[in-house]
Structure formats: C-alpha cells, structure tokens
N, CA, C and O atoms as a GROMACS GRO file, in nm:
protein
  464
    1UNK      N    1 -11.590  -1.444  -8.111
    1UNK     CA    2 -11.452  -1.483  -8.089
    1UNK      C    3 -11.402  -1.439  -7.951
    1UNK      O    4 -11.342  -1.511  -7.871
    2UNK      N    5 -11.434  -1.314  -7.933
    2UNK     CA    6 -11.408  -1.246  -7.762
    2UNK      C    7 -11.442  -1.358  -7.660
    2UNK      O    8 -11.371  -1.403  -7.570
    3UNK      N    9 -11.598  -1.400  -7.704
    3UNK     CA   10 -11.647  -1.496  -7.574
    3UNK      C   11 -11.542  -1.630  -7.599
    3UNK      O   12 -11.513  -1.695  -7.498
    4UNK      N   13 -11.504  -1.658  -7.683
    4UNK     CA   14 -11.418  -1.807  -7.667
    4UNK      C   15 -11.295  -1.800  -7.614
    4UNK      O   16 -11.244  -1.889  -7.546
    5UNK      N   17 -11.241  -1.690  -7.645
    5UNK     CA   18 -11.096  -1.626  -7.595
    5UNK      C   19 -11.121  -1.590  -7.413
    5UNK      O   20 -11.027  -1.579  -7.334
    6UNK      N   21 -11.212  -1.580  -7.389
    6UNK     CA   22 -11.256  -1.547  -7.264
    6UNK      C   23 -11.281  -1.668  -7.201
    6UNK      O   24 -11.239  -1.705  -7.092
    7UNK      N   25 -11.357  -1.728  -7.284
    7UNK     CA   26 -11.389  -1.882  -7.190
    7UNK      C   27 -11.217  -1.967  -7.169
    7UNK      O   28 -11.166  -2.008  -7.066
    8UNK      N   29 -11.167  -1.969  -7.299
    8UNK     CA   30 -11.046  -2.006  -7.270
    8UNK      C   31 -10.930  -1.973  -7.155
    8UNK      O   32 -10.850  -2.058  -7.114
    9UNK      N   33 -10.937  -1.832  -7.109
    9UNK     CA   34 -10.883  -1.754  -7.030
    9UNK      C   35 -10.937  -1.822  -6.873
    9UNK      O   36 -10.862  -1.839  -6.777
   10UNK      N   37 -11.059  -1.850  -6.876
   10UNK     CA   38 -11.067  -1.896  -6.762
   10UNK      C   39 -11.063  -1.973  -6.727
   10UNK      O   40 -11.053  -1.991  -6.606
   11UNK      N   41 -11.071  -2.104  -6.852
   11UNK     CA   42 -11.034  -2.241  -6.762
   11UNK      C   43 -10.894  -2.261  -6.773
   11UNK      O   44 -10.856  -2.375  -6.744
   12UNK      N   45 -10.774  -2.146  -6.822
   12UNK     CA   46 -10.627  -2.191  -6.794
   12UNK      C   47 -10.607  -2.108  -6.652
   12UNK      O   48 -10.514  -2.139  -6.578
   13UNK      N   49 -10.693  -2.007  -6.620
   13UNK     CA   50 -10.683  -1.988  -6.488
   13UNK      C   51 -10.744  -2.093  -6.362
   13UNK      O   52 -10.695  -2.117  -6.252
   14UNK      N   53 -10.857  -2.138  -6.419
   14UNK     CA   54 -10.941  -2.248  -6.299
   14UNK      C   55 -10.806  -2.387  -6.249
   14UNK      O   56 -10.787  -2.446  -6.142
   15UNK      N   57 -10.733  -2.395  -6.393
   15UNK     CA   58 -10.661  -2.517  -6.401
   15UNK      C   59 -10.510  -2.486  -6.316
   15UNK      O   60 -10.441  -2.564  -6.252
   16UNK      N   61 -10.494  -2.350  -6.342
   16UNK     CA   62 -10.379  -2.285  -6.284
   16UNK      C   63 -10.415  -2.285  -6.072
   16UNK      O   64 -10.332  -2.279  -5.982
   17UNK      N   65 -10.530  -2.292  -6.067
   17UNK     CA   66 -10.604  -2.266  -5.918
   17UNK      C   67 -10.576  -2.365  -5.869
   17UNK      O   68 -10.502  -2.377  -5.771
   18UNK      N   69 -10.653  -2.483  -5.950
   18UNK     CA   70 -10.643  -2.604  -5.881
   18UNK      C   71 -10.536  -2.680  -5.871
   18UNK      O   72 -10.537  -2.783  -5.803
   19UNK      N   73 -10.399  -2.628  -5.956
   19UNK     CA   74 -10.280  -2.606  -5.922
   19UNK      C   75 -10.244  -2.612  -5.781
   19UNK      O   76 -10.231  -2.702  -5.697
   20UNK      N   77 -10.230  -2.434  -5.785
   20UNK     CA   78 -10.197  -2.396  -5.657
   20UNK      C   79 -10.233  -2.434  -5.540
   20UNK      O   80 -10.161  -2.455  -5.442
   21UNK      N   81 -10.423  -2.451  -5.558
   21UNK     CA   82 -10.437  -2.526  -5.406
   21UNK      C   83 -10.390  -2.665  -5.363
   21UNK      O   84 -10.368  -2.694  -5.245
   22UNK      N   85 -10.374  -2.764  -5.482
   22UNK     CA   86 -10.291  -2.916  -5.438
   22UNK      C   87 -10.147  -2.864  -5.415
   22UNK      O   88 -10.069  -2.960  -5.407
   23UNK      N   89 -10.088  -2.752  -5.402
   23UNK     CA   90  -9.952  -2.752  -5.376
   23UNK      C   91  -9.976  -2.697  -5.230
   23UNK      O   92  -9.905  -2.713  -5.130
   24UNK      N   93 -10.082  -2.635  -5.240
   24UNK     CA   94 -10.152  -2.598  -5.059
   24UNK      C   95 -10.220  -2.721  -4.944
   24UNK      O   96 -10.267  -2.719  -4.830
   25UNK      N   97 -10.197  -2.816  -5.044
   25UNK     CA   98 -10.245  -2.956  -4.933
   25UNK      C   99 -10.390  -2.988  -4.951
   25UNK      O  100 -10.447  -3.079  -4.890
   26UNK      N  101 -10.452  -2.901  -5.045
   26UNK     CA  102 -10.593  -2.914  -5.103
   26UNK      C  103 -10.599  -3.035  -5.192
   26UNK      O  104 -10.519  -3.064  -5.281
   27UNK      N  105 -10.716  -3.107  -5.151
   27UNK     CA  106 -10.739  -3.235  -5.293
   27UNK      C  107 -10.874  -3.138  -5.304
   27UNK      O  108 -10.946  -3.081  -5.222
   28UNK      N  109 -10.872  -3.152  -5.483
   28UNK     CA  110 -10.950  -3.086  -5.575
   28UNK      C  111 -11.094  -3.202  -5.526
   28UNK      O  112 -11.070  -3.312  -5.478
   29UNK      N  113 -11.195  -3.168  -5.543
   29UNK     CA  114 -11.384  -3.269  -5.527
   29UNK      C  115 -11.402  -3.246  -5.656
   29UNK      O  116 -11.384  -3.350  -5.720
   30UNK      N  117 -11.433  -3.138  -5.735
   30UNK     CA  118 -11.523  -3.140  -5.840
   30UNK      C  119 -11.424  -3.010  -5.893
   30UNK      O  120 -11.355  -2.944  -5.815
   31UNK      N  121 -11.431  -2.982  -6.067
   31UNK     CA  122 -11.399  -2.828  -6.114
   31UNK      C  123 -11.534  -2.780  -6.254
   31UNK      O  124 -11.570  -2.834  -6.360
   32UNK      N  125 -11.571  -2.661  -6.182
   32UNK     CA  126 -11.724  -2.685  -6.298
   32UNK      C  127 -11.872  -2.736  -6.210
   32UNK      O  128 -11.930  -2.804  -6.295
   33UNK      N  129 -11.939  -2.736  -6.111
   33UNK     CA  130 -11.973  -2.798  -6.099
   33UNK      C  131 -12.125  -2.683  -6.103
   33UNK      O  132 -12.151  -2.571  -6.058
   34UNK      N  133 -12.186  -2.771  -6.172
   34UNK     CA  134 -12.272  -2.688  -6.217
   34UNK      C  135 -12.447  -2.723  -6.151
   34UNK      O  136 -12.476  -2.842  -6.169
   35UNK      N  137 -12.551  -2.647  -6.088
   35UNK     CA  138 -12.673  -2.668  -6.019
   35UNK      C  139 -12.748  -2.575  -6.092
   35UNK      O  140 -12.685  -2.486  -6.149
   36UNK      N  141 -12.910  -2.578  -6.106
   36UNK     CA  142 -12.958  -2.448  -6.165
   36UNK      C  143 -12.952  -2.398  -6.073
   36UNK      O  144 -12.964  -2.447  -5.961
   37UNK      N  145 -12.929  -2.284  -6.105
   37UNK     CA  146 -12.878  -2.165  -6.002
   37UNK      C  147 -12.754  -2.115  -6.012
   37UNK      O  148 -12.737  -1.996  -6.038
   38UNK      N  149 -12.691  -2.167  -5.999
   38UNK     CA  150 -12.521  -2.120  -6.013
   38UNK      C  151 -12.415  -2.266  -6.045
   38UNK      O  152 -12.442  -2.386  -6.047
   39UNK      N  153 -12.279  -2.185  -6.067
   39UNK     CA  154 -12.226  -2.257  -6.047
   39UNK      C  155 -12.073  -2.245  -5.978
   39UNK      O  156 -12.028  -2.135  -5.946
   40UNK      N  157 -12.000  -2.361  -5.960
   40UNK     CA  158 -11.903  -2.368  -5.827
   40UNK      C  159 -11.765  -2.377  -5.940
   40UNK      O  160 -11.750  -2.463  -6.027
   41UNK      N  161 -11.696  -2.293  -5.918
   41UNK     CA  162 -11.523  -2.331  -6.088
   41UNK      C  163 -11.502  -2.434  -6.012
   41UNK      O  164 -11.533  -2.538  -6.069
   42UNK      N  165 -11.443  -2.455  -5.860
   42UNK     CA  166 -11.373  -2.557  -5.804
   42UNK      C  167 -11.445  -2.583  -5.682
   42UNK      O  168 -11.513  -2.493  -5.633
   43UNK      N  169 -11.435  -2.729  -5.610
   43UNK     CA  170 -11.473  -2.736  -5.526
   43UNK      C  171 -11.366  -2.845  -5.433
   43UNK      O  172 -11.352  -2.962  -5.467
   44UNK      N  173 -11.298  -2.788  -5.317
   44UNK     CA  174 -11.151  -2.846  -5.278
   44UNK      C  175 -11.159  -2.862  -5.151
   44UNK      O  176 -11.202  -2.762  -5.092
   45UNK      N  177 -11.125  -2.988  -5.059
   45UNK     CA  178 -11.100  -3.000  -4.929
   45UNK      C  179 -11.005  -3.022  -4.926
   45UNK      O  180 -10.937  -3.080  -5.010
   46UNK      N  181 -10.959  -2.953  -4.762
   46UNK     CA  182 -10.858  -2.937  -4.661
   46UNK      C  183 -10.879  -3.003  -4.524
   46UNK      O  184 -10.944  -2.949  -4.434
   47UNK      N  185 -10.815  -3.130  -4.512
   47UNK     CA  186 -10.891  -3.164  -4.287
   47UNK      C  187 -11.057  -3.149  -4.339
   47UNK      O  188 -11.119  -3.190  -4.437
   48UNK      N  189 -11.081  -3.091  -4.254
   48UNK     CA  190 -11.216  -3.077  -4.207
   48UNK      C  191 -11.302  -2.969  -4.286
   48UNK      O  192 -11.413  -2.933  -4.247
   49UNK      N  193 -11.236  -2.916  -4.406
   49UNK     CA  194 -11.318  -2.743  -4.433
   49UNK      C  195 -11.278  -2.820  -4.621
   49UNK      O  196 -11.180  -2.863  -4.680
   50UNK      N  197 -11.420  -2.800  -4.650
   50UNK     CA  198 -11.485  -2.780  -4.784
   50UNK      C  199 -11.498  -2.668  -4.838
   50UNK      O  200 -11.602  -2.606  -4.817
   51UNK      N  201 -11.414  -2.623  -4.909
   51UNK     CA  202 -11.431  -2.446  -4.976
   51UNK      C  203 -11.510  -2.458  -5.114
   51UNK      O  204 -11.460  -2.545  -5.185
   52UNK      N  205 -11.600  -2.406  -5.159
   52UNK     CA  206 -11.660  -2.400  -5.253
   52UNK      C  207 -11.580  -2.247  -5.338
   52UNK      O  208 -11.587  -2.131  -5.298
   53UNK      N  209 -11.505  -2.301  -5.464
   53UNK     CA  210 -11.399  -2.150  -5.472
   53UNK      C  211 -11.464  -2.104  -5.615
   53UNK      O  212 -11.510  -2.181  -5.699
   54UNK      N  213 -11.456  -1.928  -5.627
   54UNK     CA  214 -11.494  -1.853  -5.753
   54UNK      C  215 -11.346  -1.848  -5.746
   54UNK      O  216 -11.283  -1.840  -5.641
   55UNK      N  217 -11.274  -1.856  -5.916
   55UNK     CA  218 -11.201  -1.799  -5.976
   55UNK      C  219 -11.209  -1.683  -6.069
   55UNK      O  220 -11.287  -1.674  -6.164
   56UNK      N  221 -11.115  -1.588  -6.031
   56UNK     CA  222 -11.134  -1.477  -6.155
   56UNK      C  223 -10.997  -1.431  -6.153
   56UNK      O  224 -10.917  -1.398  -6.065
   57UNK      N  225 -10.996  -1.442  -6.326
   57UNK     CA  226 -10.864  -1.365  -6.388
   57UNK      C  227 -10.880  -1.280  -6.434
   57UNK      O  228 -10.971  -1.267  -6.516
   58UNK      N  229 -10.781  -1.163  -6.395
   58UNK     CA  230 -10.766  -1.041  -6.483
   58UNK      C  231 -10.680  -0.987  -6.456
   58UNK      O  232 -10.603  -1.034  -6.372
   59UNK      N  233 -10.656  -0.867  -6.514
   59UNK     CA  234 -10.545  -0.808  -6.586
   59UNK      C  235 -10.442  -0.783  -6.417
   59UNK      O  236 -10.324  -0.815  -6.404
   60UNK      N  237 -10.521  -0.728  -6.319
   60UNK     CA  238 -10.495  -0.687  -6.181
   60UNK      C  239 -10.598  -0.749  -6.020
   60UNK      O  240 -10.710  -0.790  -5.990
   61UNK      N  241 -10.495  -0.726  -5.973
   61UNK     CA  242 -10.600  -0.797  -5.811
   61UNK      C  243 -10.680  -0.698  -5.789
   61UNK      O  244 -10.764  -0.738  -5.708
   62UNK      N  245 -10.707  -0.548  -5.829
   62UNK     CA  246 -10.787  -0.477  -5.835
   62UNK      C  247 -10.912  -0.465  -5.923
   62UNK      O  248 -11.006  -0.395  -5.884
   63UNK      N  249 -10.918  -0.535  -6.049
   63UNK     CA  250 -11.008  -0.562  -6.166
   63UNK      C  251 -11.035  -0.733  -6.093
   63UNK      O  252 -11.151  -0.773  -6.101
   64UNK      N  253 -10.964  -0.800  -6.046
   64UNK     CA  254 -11.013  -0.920  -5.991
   64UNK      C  255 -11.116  -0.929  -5.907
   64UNK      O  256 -11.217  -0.998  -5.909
   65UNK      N  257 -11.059  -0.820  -5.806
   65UNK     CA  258 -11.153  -0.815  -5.720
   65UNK      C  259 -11.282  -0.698  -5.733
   65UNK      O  260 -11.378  -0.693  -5.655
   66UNK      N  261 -11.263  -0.612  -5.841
   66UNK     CA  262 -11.411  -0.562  -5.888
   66UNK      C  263 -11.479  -0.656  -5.949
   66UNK      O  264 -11.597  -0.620  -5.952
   67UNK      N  265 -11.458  -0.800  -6.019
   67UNK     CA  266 -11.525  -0.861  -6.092
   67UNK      C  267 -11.614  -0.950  -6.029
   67UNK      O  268 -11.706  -1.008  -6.085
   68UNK      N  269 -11.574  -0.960  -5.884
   68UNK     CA  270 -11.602  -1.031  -5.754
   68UNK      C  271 -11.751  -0.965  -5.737
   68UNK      O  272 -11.731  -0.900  -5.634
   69UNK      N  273 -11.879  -0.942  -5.770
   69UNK     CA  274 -11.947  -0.840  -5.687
   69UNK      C  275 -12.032  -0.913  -5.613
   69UNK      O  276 -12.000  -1.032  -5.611
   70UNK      N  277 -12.164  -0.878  -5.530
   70UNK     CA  278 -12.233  -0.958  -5.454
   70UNK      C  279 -12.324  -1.056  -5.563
   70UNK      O  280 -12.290  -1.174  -5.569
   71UNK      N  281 -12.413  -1.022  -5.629
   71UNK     CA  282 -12.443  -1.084  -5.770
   71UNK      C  283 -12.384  -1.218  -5.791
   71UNK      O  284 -12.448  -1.323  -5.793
   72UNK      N  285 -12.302  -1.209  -5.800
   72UNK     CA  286 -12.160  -1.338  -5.882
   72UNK      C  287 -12.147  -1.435  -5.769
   72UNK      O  288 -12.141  -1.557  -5.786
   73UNK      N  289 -12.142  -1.373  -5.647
   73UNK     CA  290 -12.135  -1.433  -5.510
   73UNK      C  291 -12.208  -1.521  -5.502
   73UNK      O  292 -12.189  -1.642  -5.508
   74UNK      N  293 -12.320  -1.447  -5.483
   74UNK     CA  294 -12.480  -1.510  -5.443
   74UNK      C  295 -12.500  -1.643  -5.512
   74UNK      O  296 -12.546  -1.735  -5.445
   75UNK      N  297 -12.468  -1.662  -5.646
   75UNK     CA  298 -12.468  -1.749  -5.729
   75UNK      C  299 -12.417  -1.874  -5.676
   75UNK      O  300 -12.474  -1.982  -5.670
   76UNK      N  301 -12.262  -1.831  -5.623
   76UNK     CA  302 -12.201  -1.952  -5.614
   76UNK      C  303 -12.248  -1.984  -5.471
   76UNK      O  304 -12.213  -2.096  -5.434
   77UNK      N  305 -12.313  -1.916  -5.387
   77UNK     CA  306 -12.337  -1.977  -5.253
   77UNK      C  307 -12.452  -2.020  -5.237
   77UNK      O  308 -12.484  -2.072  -5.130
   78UNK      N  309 -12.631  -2.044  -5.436
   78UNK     CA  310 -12.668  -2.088  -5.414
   78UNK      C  311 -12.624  -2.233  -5.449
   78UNK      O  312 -12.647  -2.339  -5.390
   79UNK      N  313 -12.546  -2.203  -5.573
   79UNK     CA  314 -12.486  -2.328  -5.615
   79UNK      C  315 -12.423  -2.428  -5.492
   79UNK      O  316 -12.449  -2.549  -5.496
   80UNK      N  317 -12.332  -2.366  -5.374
   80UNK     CA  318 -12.281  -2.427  -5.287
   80UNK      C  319 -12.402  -2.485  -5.170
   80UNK      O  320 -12.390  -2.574  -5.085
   81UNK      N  321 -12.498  -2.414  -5.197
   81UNK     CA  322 -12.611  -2.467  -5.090
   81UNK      C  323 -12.610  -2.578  -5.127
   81UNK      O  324 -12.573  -2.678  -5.066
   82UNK      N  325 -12.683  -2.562  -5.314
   82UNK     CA  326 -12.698  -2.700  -5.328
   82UNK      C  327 -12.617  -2.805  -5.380
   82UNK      O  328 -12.658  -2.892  -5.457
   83UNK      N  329 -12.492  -2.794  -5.333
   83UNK     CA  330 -12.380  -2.899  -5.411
   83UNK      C  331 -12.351  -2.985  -5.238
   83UNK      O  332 -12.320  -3.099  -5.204
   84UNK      N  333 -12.380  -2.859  -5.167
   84UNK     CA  334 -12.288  -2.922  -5.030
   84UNK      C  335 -12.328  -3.081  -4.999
   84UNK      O  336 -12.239  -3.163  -4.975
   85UNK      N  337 -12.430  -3.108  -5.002
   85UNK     CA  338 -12.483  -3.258  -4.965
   85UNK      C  339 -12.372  -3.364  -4.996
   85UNK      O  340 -12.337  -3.471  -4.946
   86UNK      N  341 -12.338  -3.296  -5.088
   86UNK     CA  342 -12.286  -3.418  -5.183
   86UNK      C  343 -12.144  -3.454  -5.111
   86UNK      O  344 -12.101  -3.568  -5.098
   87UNK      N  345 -12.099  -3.367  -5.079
   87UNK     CA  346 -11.958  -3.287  -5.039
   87UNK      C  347 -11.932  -3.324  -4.877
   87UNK      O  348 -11.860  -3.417  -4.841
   88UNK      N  349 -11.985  -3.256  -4.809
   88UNK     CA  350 -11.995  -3.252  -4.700
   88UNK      C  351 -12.022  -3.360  -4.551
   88UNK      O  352 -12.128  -3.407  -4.512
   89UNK      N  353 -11.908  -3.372  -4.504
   89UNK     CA  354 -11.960  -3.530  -4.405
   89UNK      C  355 -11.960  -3.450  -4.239
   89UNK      O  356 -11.922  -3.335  -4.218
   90UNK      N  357 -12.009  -3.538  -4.145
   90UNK     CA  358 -12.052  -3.432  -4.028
   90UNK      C  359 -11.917  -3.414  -3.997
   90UNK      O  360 -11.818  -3.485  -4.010
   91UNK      N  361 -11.941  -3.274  -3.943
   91UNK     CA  362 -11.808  -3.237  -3.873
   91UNK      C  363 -11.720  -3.083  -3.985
   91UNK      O  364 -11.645  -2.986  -3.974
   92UNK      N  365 -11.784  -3.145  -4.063
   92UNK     CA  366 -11.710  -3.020  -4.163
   92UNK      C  367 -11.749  -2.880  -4.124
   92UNK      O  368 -11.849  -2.847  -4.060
   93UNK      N  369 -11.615  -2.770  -4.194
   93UNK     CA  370 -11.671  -2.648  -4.227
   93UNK      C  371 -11.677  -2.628  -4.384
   93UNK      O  372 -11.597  -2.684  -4.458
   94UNK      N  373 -11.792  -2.532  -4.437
   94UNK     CA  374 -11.797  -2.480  -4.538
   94UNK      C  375 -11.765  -2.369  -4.542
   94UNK      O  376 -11.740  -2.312  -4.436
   95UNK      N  377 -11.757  -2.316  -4.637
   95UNK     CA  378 -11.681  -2.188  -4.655
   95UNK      C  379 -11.675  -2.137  -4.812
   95UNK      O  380 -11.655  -2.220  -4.900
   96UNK      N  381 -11.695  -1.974  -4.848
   96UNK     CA  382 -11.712  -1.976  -4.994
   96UNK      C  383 -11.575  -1.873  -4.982
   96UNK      O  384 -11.560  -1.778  -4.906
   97UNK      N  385 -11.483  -1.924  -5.083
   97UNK     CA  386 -11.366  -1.841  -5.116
   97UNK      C  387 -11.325  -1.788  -5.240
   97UNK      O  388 -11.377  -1.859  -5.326
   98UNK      N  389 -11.257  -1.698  -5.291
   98UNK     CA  390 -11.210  -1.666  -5.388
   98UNK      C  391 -11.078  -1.716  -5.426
   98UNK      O  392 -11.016  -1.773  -5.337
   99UNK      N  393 -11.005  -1.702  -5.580
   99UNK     CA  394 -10.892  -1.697  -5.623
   99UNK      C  395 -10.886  -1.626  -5.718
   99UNK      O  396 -10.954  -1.653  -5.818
  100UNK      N  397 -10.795  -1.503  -5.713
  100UNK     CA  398 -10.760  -1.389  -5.811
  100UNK      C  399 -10.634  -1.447  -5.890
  100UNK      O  400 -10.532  -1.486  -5.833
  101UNK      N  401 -10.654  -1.448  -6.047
  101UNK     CA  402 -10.524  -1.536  -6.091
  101UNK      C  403 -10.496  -1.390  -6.203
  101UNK      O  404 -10.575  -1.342  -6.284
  102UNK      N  405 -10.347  -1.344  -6.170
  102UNK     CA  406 -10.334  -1.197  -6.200
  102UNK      C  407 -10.182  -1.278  -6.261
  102UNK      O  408 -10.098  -1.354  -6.212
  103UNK      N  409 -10.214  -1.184  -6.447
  103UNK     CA  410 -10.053  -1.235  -6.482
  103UNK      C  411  -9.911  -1.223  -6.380
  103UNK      O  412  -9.902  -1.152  -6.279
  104UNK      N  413  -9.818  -1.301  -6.430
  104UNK     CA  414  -9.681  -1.234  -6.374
  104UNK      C  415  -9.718  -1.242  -6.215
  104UNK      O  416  -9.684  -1.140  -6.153
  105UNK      N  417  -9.785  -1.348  -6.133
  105UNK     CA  418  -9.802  -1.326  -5.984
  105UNK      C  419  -9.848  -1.459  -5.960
  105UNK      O  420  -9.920  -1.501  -6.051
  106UNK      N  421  -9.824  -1.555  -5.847
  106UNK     CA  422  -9.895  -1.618  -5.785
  106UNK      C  423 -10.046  -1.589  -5.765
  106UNK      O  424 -10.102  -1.479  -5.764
  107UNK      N  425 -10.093  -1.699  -5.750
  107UNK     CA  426 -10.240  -1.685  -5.778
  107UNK      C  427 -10.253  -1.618  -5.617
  107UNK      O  428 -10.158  -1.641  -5.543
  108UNK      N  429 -10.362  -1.542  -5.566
  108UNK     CA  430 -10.402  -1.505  -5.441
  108UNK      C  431 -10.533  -1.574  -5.398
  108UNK      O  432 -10.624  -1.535  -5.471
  109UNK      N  433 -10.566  -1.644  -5.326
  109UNK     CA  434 -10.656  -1.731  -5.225
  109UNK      C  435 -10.659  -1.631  -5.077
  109UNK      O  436 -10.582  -1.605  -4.984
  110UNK      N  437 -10.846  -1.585  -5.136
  110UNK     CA  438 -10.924  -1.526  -5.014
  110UNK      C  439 -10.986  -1.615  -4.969
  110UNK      O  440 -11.066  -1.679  -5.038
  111UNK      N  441 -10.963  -1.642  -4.842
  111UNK     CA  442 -11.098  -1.750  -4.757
  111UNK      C  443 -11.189  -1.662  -4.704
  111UNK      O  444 -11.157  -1.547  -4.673
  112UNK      N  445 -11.348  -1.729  -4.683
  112UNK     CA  446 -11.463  -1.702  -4.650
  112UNK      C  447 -11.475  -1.510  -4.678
  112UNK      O  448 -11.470  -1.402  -4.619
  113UNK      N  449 -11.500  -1.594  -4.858
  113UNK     CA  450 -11.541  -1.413  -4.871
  113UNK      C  451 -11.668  -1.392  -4.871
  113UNK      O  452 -11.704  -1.276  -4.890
  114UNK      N  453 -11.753  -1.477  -4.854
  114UNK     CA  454 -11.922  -1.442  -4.802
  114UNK      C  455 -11.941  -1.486  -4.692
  114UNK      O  456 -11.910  -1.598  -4.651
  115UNK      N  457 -12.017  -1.369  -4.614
  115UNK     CA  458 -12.016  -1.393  -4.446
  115UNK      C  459 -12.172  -1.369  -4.462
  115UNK      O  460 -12.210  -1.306  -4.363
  116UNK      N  461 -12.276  -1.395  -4.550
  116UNK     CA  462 -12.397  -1.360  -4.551
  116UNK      C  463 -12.464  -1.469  -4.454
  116UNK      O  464 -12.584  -1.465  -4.431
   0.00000   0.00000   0.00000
C-alpha cells in the first residue's frame, strides 16, 4: 500500500511540474519516458534548450534534495543520452535539471544539475 501511495505522490507532483514549467513558457515533449536504463519524469523545451527533468517530492527542499543523489542522476542522463535523438534538432542545448515539489511552496526548478 506504501508503494502505491508513493507512486501516487509522484505523479501529482510530475503533473504539478509540468504545470509550472508551461506557466514558465516550457511546452512539455514527453512525461515518463522510459529507455532501459533509466528513465526521464518530464521531458520540456524552451527556444533552443531541451531539459531532460527528475522530479522529487518531499516533505522539504532539504529531503528533496537528499533524494537527488549521483545514482538517481546517472540514470536519468543515461536515459537522456538515449532519448535525446528523438528530441533534439541541430542547434539545441541539452541540459539535465531538477524539480523539488515541497508542500505549501511553489515548485523549485534547478537547471543543469549534472555537469558530468
């Protein structure tokens, strides 16, 4: 029951994201997008820059951002290796970002949180 209550939790946060970024001038590409290897919650362009975004909710932007670790990262930037084709036309930037969705707060949007 925990894991369903949990899965639930995160796609009213993913849905809450992709919210916020179309009110940021973002059109949503894909939400879910799944490669073996990892996968991408959202995937949103802006102009010229394709962000491949992890969402995580929790209780604080401090438990948000512990839930963030390199591990979890890695995932989505193999997933973003291999999603970019699809995504990506010349001229673009990519970029892997976060969104911390913390009750009682606007969601917070980190850009290029892997510089690997």
């Amino acid at each position: 029951m925990k894991r369903r209550a949990a899965e639930q939790r995160g796609r009213a946060a993913e849905t809450l994201a992709a919210i916020y970024l179309r009110l940021l001038g973002w059109r949503i590409l894909a939400r879910r997008a799944r490669v073996r290897g990892g996968e991408v919650d959202i995937i949103a362009r802006r102009r010229r820059t394709i962000a491949f975004i992890e969402v995580k909710a929790r209780s604080s932007d401090e438990a948000a951002a512990m839930s963030l670790d390199e591990w979890r990262l890695r995932r989505v930037v193999v997933a973003a290796e291999r999603l970019a084709p699809r995504y990506l036309c010349d001229g673009d930037e990519l970029r892997i970002d976060a969104i911390f969705v913390v009750p009682g707060r606007l969601p917070r949007h980190l850009a290029n949180v892997w510089q690997g």
